[in-house]
Chimera marker file (.cmm) of the C-alpha trace (Angstrom):
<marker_set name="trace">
<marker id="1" x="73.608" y="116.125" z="73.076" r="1" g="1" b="0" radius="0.5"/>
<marker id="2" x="75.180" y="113.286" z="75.673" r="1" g="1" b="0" radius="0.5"/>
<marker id="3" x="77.203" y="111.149" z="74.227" r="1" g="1" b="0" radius="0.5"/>
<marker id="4" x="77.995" y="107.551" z="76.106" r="1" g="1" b="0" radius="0.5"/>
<marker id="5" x="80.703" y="105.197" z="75.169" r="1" g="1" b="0" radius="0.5"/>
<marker id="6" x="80.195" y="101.791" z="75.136" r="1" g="1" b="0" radius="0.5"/>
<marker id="7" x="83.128" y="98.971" z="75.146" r="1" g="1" b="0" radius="0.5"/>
<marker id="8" x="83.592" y="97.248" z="71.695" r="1" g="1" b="0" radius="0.5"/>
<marker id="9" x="82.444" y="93.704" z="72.192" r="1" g="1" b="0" radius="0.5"/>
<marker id="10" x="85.311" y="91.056" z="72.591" r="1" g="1" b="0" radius="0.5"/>
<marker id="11" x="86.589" y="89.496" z="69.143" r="1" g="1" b="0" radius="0.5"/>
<marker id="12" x="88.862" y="86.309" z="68.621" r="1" g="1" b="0" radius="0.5"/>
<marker id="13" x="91.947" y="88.858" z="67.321" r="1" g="1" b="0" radius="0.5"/>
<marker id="14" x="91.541" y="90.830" z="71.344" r="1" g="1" b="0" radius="0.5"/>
<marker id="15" x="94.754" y="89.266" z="73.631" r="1" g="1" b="0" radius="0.5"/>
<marker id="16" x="95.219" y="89.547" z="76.481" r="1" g="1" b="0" radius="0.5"/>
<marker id="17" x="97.548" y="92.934" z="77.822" r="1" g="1" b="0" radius="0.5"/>
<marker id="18" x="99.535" y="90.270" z="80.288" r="1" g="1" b="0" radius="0.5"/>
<marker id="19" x="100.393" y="87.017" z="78.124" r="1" g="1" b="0" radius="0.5"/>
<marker id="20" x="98.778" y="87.403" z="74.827" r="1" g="1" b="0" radius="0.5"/>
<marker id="21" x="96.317" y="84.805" z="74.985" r="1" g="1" b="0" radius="0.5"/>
<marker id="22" x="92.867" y="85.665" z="73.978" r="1" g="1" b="0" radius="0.5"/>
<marker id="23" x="90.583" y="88.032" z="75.654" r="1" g="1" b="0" radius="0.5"/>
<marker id="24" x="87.430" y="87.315" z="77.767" r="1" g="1" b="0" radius="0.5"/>
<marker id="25" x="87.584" y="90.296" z="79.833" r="1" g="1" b="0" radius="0.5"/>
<marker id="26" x="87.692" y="94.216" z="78.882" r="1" g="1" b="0" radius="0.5"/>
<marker id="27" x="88.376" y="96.895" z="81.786" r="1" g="1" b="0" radius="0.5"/>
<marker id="28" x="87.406" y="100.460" z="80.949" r="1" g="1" b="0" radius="0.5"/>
<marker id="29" x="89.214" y="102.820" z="83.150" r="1" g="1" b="0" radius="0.5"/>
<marker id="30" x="88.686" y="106.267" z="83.929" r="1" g="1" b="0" radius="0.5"/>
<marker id="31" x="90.281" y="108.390" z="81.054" r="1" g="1" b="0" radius="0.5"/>
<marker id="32" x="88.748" y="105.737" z="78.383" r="1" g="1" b="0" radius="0.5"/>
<marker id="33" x="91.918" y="103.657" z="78.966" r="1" g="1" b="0" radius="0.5"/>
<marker id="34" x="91.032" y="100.241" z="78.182" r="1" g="1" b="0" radius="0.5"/>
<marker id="35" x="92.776" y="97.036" z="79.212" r="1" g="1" b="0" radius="0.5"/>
<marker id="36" x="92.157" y="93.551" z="78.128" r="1" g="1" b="0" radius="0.5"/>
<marker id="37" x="92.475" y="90.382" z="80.102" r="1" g="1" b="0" radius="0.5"/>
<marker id="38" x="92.189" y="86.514" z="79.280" r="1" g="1" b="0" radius="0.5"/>
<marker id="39" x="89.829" y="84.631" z="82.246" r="1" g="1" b="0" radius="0.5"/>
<marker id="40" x="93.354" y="83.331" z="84.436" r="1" g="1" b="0" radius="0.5"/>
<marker id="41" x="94.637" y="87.224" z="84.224" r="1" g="1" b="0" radius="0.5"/>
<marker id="42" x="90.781" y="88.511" z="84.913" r="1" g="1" b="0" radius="0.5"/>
<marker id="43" x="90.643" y="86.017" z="88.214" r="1" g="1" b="0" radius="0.5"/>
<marker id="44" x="93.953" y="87.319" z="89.398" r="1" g="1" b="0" radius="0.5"/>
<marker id="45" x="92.981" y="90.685" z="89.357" r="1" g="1" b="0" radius="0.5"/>
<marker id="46" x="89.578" y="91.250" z="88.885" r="1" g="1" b="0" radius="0.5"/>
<marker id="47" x="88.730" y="92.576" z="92.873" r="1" g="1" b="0" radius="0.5"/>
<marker id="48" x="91.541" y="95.229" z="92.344" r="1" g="1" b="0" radius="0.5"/>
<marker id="49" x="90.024" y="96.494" z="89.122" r="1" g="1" b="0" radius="0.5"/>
<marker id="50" x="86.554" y="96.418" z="89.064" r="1" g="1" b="0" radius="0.5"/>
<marker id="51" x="86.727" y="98.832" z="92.102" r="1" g="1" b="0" radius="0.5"/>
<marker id="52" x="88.405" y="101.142" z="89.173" r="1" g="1" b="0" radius="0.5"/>
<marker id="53" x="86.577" y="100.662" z="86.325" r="1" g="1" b="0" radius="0.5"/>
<marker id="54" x="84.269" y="102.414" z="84.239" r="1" g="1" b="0" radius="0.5"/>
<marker id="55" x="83.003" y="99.414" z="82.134" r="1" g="1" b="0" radius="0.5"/>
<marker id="56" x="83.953" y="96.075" z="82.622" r="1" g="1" b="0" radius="0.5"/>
<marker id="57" x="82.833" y="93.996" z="79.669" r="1" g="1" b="0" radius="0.5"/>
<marker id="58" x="82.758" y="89.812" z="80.943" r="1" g="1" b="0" radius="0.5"/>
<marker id="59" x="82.633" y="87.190" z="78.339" r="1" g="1" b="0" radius="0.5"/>
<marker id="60" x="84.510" y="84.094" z="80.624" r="1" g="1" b="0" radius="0.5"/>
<marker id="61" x="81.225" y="82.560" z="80.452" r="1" g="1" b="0" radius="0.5"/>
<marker id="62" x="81.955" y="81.643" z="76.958" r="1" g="1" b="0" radius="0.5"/>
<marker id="63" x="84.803" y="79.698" z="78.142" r="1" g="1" b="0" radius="0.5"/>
<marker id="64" x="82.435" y="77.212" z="79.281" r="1" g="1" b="0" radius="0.5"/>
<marker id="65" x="79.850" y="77.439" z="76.337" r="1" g="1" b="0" radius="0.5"/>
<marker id="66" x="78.467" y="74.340" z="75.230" r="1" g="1" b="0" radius="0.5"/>
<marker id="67" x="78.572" y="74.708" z="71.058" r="1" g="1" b="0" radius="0.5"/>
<marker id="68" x="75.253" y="73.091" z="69.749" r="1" g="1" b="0" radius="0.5"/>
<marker id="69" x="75.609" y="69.824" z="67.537" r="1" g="1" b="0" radius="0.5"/>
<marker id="70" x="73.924" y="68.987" z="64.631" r="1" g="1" b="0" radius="0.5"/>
<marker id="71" x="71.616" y="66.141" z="64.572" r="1" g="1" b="0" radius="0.5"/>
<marker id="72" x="71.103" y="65.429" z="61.344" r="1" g="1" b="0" radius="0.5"/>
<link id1="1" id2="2" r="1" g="1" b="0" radius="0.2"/>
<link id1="2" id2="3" r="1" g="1" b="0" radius="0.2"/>
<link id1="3" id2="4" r="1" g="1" b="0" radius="0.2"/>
<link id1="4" id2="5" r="1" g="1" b="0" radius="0.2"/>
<link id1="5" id2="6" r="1" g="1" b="0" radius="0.2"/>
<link id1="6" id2="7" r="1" g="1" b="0" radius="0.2"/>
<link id1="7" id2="8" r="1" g="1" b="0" radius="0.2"/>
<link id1="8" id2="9" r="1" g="1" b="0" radius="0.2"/>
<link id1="9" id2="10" r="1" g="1" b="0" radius="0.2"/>
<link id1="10" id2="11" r="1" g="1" b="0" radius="0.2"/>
<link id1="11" id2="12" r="1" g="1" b="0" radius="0.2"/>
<link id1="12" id2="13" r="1" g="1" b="0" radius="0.2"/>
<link id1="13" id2="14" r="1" g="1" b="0" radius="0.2"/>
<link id1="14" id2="15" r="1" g="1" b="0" radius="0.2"/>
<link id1="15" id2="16" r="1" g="1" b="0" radius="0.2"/>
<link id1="16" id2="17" r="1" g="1" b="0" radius="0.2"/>
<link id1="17" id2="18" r="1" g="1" b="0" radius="0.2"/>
<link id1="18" id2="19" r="1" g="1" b="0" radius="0.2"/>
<link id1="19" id2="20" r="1" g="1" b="0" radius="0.2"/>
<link id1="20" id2="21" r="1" g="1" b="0" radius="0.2"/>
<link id1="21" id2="22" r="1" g="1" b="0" radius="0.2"/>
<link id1="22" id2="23" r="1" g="1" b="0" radius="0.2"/>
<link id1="23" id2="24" r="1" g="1" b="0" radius="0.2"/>
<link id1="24" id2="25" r="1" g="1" b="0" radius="0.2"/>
<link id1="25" id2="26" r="1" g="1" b="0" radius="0.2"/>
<link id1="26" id2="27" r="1" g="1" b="0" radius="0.2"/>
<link id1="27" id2="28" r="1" g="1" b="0" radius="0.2"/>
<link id1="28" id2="29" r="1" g="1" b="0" radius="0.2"/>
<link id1="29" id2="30" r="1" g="1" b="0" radius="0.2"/>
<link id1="30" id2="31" r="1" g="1" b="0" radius="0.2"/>
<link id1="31" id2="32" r="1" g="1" b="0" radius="0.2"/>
<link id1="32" id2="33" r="1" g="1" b="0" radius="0.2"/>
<link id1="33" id2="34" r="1" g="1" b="0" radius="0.2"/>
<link id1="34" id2="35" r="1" g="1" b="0" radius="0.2"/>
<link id1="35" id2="36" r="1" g="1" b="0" radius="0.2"/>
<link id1="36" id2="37" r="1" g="1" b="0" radius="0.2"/>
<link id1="37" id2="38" r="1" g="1" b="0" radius="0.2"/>
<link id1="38" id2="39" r="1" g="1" b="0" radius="0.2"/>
<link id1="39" id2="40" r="1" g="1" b="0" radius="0.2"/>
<link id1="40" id2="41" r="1" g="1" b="0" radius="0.2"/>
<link id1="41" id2="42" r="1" g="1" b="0" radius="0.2"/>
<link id1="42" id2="43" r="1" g="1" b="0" radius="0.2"/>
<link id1="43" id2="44" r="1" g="1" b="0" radius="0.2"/>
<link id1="44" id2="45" r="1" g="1" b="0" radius="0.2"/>
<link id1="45" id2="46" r="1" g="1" b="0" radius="0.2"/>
<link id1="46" id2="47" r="1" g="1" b="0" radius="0.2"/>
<link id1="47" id2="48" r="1" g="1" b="0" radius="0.2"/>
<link id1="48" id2="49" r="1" g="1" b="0" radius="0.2"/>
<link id1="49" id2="50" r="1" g="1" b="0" radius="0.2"/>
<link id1="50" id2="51" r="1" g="1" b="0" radius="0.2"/>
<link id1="51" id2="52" r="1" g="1" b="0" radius="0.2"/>
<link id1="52" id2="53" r="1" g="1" b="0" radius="0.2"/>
<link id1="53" id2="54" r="1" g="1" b="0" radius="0.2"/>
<link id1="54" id2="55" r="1" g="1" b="0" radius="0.2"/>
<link id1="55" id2="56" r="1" g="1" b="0" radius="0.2"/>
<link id1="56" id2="57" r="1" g="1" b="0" radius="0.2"/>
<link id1="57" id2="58" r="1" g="1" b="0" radius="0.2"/>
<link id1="58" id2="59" r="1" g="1" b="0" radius="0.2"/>
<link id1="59" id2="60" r="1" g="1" b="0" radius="0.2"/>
<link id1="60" id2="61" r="1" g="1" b="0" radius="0.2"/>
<link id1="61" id2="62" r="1" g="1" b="0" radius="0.2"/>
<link id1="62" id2="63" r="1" g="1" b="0" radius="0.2"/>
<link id1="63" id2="64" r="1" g="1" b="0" radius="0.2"/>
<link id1="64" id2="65" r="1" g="1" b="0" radius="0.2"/>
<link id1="65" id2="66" r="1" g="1" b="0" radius="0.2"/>
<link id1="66" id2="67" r="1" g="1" b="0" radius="0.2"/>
<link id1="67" id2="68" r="1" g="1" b="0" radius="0.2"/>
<link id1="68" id2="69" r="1" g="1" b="0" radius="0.2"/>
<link id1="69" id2="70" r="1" g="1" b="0" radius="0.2"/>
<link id1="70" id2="71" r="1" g="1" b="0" radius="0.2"/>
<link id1="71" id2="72" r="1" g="1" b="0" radius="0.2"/>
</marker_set>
C-alpha cells in the first residue's frame, strides 16, 4: 500500500512562521517539514522556496475574495 500525504488545508488559527499574522501560504519541504507564511512573507520568498518544496498549498487568493451579500 502507497501512502501520500496531503497538506492540511489553511485554517484562521495557522500564523504565519515569520510575524504571526495569519496564514495564506503552506510550504511542504522535503522531510515533511512544513512552514507557514502570510501573503507579504509568501511574496518575499516564494521563488526561493517553491524550487524546494514538496507541496505548496496557496490560499492568497482569498485575500482578495469578494464575500457574497444578502439581498433580501
Amino acid at each position: 500500500m502507497t501512502t501520500t500525504m496531503t497538506a492540511p488545508a489553511l485554517s484562521t488559527t495557522d500564523r504565519c512562521d515569520r510575524c504571526a499574522a495569519q496564514a495564506y501560504v503552506r510550504v511542504v519541504l522535503p522531510g515533511g517539514v512544513d512552514l507557514l507564511f502570510c501573503g507579504h512573507h509568501w511574496s518575499r520568498h516564494e521563488q526561493v522556496l517553491r524550487a524546494q518544496a514538496v507541496e505548496v498549498v496557496d490560499e492568497t487568493h482569498r485575500l482578495t475574495a469578494v464575500p457574497a451579500t444578502d439581498n433580501r
